[in-house]
PQR file of N, CA, C, O and H, with PARSE charges and radii, in Angstrom:
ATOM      1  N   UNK A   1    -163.064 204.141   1.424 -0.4000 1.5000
ATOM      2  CA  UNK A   1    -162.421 203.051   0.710 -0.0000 2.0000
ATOM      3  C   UNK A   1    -162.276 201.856   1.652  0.5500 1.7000
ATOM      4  O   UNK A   1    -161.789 201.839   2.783 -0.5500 1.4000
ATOM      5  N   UNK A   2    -162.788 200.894   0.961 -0.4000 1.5000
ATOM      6  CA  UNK A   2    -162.589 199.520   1.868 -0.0000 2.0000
ATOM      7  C   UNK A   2    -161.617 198.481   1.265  0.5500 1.7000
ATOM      8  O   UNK A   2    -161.687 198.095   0.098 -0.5500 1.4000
ATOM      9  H   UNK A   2    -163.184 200.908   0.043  0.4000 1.0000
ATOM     10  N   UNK A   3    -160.613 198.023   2.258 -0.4000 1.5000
ATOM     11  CA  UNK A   3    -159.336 197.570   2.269 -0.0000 2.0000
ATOM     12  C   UNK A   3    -159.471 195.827   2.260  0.5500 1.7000
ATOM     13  O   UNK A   3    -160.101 195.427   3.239 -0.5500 1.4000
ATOM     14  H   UNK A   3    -160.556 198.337   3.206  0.4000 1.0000
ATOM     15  N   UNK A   4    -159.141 195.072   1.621 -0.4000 1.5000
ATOM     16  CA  UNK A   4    -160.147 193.979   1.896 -0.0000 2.0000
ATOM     17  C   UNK A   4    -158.797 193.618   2.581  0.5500 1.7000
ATOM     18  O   UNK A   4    -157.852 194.366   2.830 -0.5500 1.4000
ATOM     19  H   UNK A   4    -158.630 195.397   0.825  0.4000 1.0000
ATOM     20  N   UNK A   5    -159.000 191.718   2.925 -0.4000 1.5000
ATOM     21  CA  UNK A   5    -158.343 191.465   3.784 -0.0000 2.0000
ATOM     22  C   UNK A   5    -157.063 190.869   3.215  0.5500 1.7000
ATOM     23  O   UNK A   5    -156.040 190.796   3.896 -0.5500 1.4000
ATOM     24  H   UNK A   5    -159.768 191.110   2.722  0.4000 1.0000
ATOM     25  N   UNK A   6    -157.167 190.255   1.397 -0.4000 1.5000
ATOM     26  CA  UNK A   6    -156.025 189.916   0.885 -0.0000 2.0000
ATOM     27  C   UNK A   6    -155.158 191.220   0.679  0.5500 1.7000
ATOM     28  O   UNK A   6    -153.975 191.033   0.397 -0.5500 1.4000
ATOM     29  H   UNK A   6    -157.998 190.314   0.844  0.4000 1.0000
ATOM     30  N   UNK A   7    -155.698 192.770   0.808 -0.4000 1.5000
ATOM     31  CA  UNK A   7    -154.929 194.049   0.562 -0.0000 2.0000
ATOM     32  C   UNK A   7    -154.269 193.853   1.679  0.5500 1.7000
ATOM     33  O   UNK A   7    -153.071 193.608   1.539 -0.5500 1.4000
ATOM     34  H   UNK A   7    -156.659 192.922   1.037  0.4000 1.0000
ATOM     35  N   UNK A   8    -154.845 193.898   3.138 -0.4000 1.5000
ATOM     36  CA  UNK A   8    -153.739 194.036   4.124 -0.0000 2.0000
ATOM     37  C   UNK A   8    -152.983 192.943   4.082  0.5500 1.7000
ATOM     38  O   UNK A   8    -151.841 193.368   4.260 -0.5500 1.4000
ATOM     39  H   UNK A   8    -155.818 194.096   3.251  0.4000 1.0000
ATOM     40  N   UNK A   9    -152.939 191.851   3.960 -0.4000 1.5000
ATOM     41  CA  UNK A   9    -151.906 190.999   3.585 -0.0000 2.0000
ATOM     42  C   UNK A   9    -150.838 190.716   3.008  0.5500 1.7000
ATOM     43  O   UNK A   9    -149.868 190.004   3.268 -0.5500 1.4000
ATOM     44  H   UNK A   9    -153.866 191.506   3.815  0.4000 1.0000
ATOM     45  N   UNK A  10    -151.330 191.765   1.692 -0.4000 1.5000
ATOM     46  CA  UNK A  10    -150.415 192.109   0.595 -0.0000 2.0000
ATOM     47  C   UNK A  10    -149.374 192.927   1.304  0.5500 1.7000
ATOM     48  O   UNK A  10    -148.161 192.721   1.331 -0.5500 1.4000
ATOM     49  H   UNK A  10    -152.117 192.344   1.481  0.4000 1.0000
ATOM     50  N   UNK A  11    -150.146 194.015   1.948 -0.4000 1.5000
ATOM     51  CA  UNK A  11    -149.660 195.490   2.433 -0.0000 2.0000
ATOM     52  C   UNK A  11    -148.087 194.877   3.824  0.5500 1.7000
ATOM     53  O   UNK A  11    -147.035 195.372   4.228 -0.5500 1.4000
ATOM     54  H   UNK A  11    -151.132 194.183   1.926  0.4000 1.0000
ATOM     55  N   UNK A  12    -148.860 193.604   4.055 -0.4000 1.5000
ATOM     56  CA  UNK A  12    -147.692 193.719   5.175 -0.0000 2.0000
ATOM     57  C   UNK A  12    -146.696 192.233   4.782  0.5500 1.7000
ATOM     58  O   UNK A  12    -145.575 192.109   5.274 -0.5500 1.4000
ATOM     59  H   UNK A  12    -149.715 193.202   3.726  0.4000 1.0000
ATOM     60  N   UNK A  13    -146.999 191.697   4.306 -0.4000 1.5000
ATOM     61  CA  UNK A  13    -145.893 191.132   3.307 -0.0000 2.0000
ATOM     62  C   UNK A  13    -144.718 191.846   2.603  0.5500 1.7000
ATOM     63  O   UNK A  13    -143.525 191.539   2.626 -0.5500 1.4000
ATOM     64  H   UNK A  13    -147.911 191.798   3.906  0.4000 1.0000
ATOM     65  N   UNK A  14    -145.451 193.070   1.847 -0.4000 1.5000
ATOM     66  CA  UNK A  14    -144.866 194.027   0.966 -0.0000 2.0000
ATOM     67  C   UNK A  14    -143.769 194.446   2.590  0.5500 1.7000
ATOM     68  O   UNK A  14    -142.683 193.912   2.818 -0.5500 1.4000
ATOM     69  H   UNK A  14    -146.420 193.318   1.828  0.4000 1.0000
ATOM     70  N   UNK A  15    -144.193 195.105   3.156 -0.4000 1.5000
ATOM     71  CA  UNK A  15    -143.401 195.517   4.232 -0.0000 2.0000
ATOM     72  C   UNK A  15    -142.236 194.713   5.482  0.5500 1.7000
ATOM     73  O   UNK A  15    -141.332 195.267   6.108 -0.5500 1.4000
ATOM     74  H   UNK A  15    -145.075 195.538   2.970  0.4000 1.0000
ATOM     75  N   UNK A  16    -142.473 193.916   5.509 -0.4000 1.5000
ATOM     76  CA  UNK A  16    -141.768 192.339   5.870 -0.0000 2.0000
ATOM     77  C   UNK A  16    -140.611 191.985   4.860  0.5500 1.7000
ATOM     78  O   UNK A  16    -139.503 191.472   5.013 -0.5500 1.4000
ATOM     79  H   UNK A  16    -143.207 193.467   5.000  0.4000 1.0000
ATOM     80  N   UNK A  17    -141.255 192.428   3.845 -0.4000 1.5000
ATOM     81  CA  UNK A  17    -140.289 191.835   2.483 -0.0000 2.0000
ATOM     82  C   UNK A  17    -139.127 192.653   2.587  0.5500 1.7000
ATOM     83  O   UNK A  17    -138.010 192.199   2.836 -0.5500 1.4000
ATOM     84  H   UNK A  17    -142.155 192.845   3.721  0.4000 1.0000
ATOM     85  N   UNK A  18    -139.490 194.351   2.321 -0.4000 1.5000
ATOM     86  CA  UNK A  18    -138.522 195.645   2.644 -0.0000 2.0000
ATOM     87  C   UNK A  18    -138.011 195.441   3.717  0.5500 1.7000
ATOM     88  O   UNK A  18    -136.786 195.363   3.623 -0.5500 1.4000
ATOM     89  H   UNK A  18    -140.398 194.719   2.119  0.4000 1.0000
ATOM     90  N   UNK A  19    -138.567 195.260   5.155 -0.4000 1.5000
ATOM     91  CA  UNK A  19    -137.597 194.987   6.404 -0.0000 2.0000
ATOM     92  C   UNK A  19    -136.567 193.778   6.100  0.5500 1.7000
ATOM     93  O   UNK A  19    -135.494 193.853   6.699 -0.5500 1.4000
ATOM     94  H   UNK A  19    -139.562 195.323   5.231  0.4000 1.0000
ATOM     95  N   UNK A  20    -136.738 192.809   5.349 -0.4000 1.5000
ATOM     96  CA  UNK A  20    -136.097 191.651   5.104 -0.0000 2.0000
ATOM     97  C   UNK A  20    -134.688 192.053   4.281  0.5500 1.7000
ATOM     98  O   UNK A  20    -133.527 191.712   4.508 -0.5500 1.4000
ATOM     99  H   UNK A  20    -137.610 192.748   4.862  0.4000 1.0000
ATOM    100  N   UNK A  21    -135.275 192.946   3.194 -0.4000 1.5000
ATOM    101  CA  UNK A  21    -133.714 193.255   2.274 -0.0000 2.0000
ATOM    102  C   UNK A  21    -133.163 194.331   2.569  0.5500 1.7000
ATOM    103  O   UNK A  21    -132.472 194.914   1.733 -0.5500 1.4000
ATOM    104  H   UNK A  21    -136.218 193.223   3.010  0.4000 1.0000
ATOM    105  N   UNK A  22    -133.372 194.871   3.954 -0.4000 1.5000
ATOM    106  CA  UNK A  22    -132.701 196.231   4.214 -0.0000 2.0000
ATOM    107  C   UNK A  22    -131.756 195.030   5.675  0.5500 1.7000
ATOM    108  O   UNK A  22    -130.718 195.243   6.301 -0.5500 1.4000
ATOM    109  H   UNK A  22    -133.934 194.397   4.633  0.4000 1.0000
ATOM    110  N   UNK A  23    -132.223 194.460   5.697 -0.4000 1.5000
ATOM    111  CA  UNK A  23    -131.711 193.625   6.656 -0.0000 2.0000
ATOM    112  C   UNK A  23    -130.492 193.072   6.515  0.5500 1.7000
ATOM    113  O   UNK A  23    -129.497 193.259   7.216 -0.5500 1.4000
ATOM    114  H   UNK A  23    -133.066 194.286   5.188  0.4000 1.0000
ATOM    115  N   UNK A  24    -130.734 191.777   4.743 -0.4000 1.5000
ATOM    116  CA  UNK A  24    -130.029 191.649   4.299 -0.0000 2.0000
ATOM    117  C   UNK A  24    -129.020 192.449   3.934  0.5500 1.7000
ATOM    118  O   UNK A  24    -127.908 192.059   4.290 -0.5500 1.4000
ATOM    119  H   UNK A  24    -131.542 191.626   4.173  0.4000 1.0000
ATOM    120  N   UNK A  25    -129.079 193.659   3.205 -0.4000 1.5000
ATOM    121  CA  UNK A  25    -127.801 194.458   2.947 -0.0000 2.0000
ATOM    122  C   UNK A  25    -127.736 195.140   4.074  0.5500 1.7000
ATOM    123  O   UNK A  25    -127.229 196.205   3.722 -0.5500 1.4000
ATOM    124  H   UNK A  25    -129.982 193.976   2.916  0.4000 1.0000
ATOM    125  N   UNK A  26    -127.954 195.200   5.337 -0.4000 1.5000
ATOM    126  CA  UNK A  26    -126.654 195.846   6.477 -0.0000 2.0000
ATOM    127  C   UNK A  26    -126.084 194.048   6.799  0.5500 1.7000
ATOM    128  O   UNK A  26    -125.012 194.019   7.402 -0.5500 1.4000
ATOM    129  H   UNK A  26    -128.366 194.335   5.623  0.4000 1.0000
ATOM    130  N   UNK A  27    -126.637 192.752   6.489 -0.4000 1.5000
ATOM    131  CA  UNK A  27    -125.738 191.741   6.958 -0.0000 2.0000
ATOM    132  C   UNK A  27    -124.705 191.458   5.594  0.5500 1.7000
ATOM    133  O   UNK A  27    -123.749 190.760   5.932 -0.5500 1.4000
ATOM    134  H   UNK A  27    -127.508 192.775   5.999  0.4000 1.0000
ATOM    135  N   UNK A  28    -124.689 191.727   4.573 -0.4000 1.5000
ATOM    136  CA  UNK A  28    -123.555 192.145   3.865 -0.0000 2.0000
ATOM    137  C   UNK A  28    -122.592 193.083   3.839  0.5500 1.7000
ATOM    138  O   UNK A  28    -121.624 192.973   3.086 -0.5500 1.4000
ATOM    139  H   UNK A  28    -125.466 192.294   4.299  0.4000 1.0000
ATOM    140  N   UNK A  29    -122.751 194.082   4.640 -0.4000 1.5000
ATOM    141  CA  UNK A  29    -122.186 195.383   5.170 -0.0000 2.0000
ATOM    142  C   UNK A  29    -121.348 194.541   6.176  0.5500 1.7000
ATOM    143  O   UNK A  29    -120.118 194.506   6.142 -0.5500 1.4000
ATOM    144  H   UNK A  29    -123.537 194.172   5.252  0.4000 1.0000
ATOM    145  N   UNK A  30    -122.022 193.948   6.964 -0.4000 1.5000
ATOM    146  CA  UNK A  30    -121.369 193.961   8.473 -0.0000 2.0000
ATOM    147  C   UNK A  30    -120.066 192.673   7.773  0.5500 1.7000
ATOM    148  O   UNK A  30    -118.843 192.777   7.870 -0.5500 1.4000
ATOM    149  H   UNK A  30    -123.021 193.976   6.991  0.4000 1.0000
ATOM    150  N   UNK A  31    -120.786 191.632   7.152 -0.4000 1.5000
ATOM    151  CA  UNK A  31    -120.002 190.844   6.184 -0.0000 2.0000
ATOM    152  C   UNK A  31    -118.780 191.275   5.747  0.5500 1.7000
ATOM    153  O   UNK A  31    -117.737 190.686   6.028 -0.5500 1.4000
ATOM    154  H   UNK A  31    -121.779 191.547   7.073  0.4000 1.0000
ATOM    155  N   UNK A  32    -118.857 192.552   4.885 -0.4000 1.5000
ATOM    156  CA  UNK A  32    -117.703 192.965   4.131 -0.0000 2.0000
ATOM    157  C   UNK A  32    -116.863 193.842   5.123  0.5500 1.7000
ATOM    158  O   UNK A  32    -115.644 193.754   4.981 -0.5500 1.4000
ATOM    159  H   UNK A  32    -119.704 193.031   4.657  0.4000 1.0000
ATOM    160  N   UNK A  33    -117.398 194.791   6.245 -0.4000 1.5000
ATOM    161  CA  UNK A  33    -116.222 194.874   7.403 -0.0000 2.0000
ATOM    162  C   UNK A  33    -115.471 193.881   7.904  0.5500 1.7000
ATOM    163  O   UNK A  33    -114.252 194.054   7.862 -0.5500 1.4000
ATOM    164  H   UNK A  33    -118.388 194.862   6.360  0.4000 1.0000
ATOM    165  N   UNK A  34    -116.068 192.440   8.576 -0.4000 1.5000
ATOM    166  CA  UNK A  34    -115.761 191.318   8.869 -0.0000 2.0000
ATOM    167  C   UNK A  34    -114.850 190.877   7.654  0.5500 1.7000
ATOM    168  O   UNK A  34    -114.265 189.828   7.925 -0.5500 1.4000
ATOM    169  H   UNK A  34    -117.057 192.300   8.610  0.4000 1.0000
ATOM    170  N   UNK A  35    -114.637 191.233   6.737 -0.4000 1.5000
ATOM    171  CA  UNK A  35    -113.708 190.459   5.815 -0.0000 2.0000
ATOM    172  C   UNK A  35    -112.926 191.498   6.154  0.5500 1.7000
ATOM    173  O   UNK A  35    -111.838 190.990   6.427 -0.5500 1.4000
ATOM    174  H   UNK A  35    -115.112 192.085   6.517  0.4000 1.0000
ATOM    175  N   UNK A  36    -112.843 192.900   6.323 -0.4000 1.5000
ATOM    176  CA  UNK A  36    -111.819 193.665   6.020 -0.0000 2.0000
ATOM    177  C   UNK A  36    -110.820 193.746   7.352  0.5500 1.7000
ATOM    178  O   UNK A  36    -109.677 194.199   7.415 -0.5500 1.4000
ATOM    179  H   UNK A  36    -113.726 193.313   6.102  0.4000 1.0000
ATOM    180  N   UNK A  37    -111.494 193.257   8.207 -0.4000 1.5000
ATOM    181  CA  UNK A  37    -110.860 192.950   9.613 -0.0000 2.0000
ATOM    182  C   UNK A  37    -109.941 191.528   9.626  0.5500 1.7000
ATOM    183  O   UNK A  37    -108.832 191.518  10.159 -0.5500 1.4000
ATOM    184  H   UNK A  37    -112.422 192.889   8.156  0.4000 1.0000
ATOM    185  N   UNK A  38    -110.555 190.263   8.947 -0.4000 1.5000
ATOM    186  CA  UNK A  38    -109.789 189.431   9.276 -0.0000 2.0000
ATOM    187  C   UNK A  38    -108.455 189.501   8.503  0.5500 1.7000
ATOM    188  O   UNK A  38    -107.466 188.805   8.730 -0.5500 1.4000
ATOM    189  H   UNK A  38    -111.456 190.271   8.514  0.4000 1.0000
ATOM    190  N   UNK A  39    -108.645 190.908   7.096 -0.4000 1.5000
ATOM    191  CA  UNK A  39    -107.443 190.564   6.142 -0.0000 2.0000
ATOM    192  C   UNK A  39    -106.156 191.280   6.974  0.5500 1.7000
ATOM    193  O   UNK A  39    -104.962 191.009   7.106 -0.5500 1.4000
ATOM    194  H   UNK A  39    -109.449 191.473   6.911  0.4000 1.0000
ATOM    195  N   UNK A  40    -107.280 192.609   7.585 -0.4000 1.5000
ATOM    196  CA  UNK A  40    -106.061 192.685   8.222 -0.0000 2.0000
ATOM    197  C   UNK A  40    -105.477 191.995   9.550  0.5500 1.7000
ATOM    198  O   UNK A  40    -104.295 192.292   9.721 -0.5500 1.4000
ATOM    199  H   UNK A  40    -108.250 192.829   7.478  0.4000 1.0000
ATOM    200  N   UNK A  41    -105.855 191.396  10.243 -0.4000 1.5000
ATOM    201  CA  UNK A  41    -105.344 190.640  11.139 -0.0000 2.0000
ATOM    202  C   UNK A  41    -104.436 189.939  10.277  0.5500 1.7000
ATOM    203  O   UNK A  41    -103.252 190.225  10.453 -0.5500 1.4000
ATOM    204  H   UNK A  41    -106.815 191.154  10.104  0.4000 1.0000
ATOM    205  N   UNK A  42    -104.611 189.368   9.679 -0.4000 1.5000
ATOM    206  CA  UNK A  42    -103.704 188.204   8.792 -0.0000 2.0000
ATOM    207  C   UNK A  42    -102.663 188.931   8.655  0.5500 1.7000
ATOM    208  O   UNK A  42    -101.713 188.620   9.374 -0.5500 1.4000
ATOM    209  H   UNK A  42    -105.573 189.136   9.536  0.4000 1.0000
ATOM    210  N   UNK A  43    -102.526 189.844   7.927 -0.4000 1.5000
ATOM    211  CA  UNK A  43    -101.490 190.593   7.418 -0.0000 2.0000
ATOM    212  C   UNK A  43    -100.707 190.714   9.206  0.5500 1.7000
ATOM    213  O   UNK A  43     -99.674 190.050   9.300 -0.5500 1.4000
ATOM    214  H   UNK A  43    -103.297 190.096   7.342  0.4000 1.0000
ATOM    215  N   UNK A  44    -101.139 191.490  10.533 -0.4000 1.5000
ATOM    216  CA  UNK A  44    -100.493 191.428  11.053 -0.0000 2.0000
ATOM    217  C   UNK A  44     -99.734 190.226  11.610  0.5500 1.7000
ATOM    218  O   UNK A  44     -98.596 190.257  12.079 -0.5500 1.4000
ATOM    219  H   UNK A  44    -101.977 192.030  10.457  0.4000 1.0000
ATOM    220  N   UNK A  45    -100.445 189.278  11.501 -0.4000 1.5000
ATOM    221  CA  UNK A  45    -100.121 188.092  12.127 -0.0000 2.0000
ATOM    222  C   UNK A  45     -98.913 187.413  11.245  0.5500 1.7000
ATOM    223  O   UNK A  45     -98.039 186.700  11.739 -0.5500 1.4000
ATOM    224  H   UNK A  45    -101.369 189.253  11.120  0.4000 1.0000
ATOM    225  N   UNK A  46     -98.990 187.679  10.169 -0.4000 1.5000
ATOM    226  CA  UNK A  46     -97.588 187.457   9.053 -0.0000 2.0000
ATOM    227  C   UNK A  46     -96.631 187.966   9.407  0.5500 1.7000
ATOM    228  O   UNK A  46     -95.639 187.262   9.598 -0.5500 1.4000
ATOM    229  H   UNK A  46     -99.699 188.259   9.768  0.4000 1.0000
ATOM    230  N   UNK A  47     -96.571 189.500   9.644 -0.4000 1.5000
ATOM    231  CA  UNK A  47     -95.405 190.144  10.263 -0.0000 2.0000
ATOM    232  C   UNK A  47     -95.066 189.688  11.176  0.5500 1.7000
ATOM    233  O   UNK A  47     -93.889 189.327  11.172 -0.5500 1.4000
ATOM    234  H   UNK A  47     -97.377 190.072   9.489  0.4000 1.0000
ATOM    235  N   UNK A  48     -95.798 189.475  12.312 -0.4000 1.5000
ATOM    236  CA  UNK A  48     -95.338 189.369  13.514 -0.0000 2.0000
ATOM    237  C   UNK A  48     -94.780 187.506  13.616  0.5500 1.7000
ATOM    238  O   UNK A  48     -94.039 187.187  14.546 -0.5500 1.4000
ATOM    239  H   UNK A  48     -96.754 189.768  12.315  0.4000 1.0000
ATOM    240  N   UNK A  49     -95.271 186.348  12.494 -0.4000 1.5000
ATOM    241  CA  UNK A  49     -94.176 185.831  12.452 -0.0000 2.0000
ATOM    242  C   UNK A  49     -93.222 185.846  11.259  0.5500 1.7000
ATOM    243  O   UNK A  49     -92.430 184.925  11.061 -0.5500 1.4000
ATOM    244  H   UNK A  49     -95.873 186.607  11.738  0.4000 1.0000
ATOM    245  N   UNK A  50     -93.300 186.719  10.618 -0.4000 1.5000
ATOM    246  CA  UNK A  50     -91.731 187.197  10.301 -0.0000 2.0000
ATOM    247  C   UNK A  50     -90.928 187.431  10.705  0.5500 1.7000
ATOM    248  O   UNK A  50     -89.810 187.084  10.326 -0.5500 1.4000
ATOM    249  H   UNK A  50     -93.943 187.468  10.779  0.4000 1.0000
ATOM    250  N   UNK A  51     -91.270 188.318  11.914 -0.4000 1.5000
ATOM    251  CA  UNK A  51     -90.150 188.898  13.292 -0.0000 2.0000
ATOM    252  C   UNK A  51     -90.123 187.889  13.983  0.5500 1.7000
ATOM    253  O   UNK A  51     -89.151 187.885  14.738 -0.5500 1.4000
ATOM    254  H   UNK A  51     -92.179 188.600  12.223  0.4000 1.0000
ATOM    255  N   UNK A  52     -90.861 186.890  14.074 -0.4000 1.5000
ATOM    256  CA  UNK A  52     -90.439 186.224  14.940 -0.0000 2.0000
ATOM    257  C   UNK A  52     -89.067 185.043  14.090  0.5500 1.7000
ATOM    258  O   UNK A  52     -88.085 184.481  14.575 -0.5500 1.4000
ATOM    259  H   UNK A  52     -91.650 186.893  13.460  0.4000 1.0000
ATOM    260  N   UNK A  53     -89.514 185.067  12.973 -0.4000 1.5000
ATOM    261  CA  UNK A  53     -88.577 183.850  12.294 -0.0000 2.0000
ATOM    262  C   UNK A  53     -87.418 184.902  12.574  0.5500 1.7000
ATOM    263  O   UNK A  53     -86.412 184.249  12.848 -0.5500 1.4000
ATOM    264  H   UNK A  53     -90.312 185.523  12.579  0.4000 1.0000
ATOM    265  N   UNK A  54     -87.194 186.035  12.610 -0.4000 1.5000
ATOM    266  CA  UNK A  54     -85.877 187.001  12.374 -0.0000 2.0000
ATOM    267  C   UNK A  54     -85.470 186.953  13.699  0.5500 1.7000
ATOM    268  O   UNK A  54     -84.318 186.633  13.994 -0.5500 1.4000
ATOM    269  H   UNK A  54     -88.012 186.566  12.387  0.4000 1.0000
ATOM    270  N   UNK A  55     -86.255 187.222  14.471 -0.4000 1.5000
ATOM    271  CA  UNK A  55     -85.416 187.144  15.774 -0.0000 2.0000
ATOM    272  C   UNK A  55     -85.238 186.138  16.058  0.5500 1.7000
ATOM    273  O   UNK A  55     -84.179 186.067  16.681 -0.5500 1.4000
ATOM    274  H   UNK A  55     -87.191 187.481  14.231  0.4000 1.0000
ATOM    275  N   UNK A  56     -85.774 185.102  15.935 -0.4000 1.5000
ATOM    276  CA  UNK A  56     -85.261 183.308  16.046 -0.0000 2.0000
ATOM    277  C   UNK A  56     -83.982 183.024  15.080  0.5500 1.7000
ATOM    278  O   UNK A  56     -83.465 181.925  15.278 -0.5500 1.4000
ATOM    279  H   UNK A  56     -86.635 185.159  15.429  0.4000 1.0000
ATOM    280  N   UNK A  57     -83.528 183.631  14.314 -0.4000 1.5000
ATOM    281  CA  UNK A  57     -82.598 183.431  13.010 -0.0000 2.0000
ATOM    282  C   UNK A  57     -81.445 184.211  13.888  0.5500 1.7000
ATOM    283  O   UNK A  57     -80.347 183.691  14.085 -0.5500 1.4000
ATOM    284  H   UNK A  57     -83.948 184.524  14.153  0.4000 1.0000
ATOM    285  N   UNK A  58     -81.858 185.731  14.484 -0.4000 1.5000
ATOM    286  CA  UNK A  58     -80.851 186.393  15.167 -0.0000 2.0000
ATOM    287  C   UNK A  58     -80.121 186.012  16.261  0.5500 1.7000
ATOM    288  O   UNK A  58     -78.956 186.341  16.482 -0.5500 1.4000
ATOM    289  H   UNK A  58     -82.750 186.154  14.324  0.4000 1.0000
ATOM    290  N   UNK A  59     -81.124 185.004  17.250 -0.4000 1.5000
ATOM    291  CA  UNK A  59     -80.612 184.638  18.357 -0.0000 2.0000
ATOM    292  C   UNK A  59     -79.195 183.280  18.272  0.5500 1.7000
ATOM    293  O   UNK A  59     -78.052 183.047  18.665 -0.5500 1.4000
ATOM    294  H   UNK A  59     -82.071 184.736  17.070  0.4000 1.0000
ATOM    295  N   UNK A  60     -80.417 182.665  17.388 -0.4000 1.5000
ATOM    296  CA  UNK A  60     -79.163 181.632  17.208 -0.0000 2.0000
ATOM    297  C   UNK A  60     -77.770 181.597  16.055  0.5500 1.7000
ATOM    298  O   UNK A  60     -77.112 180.599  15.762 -0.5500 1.4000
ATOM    299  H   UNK A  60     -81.346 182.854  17.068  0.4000 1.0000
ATOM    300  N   UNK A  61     -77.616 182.754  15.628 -0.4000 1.5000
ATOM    301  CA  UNK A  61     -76.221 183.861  15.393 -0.0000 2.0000
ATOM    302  C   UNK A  61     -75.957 184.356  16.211  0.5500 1.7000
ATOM    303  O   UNK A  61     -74.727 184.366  16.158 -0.5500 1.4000
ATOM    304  H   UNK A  61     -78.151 183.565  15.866  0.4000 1.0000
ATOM    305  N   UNK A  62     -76.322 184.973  17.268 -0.4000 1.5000
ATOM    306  CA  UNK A  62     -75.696 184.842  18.674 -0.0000 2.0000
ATOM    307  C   UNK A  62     -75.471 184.028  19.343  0.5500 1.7000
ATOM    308  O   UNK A  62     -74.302 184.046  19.727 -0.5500 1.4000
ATOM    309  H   UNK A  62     -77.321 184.965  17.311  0.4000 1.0000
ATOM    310  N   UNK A  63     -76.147 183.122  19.771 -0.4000 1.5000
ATOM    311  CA  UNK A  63     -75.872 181.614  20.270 -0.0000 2.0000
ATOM    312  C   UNK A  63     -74.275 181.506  19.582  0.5500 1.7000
ATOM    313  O   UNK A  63     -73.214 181.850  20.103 -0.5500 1.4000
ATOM    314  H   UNK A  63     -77.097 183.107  19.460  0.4000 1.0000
ATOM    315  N   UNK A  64     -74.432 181.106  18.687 -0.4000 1.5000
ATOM    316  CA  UNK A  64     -73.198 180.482  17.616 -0.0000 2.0000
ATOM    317  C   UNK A  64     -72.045 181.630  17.999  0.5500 1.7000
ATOM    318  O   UNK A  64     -70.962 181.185  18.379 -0.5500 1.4000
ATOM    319  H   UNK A  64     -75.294 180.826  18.263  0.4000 1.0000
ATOM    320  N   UNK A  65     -72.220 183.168  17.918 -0.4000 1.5000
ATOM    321  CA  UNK A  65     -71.082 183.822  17.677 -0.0000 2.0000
ATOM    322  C   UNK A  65     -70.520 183.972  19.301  0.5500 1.7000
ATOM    323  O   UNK A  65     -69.496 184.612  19.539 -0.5500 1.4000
ATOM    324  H   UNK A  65     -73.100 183.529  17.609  0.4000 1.0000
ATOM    325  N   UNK A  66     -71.277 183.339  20.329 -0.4000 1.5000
ATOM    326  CA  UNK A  66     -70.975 183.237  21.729 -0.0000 2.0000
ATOM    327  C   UNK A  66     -69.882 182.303  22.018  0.5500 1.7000
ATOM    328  O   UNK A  66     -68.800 182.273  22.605 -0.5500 1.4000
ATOM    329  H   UNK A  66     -72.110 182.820  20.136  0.4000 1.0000
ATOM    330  N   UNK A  67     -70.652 181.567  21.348 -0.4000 1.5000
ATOM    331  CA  UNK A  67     -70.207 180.081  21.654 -0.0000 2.0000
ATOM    332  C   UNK A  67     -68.220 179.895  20.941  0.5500 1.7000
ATOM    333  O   UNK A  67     -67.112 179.533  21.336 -0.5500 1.4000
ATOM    334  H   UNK A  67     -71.531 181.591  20.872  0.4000 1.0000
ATOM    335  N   UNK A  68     -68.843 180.392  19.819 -0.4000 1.5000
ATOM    336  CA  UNK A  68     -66.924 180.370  19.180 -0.0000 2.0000
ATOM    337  C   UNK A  68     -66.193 181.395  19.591  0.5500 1.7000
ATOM    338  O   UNK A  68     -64.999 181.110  19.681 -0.5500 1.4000
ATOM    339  H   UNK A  68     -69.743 180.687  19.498  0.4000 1.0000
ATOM    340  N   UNK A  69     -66.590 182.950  19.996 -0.4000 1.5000
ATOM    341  CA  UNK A  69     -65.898 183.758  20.988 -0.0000 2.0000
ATOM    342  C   UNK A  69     -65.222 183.023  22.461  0.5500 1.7000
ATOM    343  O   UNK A  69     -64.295 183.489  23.124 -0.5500 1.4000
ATOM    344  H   UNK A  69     -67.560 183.181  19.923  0.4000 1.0000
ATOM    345  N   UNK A  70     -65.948 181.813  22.721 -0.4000 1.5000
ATOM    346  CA  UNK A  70     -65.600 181.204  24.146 -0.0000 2.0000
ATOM    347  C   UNK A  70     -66.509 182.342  25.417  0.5500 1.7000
ATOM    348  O   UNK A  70     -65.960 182.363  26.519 -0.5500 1.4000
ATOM    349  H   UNK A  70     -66.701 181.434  22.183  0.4000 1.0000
ATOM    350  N   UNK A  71     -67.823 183.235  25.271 -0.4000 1.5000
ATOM    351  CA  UNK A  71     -68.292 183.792  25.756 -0.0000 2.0000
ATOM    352  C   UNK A  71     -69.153 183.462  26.785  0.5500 1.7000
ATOM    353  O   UNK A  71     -69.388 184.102  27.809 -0.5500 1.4000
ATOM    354  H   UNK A  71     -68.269 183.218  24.376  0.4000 1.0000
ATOM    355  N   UNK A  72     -69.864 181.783  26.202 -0.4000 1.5000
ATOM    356  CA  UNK A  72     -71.380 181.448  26.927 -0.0000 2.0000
ATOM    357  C   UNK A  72     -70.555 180.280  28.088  0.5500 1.7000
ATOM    358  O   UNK A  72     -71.280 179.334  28.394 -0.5500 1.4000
ATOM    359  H   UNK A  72     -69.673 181.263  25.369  0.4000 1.0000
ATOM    360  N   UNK A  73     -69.391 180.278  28.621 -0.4000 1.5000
ATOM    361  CA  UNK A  73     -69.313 179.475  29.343 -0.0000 2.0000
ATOM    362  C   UNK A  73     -68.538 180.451  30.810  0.5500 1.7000
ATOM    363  O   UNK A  73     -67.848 181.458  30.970 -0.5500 1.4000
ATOM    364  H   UNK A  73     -68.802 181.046  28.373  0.4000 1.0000
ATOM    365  N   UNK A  74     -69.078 179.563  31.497 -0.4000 1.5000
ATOM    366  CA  UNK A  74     -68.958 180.051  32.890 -0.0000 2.0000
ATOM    367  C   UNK A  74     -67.164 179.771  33.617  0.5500 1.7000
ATOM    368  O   UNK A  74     -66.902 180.124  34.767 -0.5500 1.4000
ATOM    369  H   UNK A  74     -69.638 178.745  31.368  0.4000 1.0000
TER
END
């Protein structure tokens, strides 16, 4: 059997094409980890300034409950 030269052309196009969309869906893969990573970062990064607004809210109720005890002065 003789293969002409638009067959191998075809043949490795066809194959280029498959390397191309197996490509594409692991860069949608890696995509949709990358989303699932930044949501959660976010989420931690919310908490952590939540705690921070709380411990900023806590301190200066201490500040204040120092201050009218007559505590913060030397």
């Amino acid at each position: 059997m003789i293969i002409s030269p638009d067959q191998v052309r075809n043949l490795v196009l066809e194959k280029q094409i498959e390397q191309m969309e197996e490509e594409k869906m692991n860069l949608r893969l890696d995509m949709d980890v990358q989303k699932l990573e930044i949501e959660k970062l976010r989420k931690v990064k919310n908490k952590a300034e939540g705690d921070l607004d709380s411990l900023k809210t806590d301190y200066k109720k201490l500040c204040f409950s120092m201050r009218t005890a007559g505590l913060g002065k030397t």
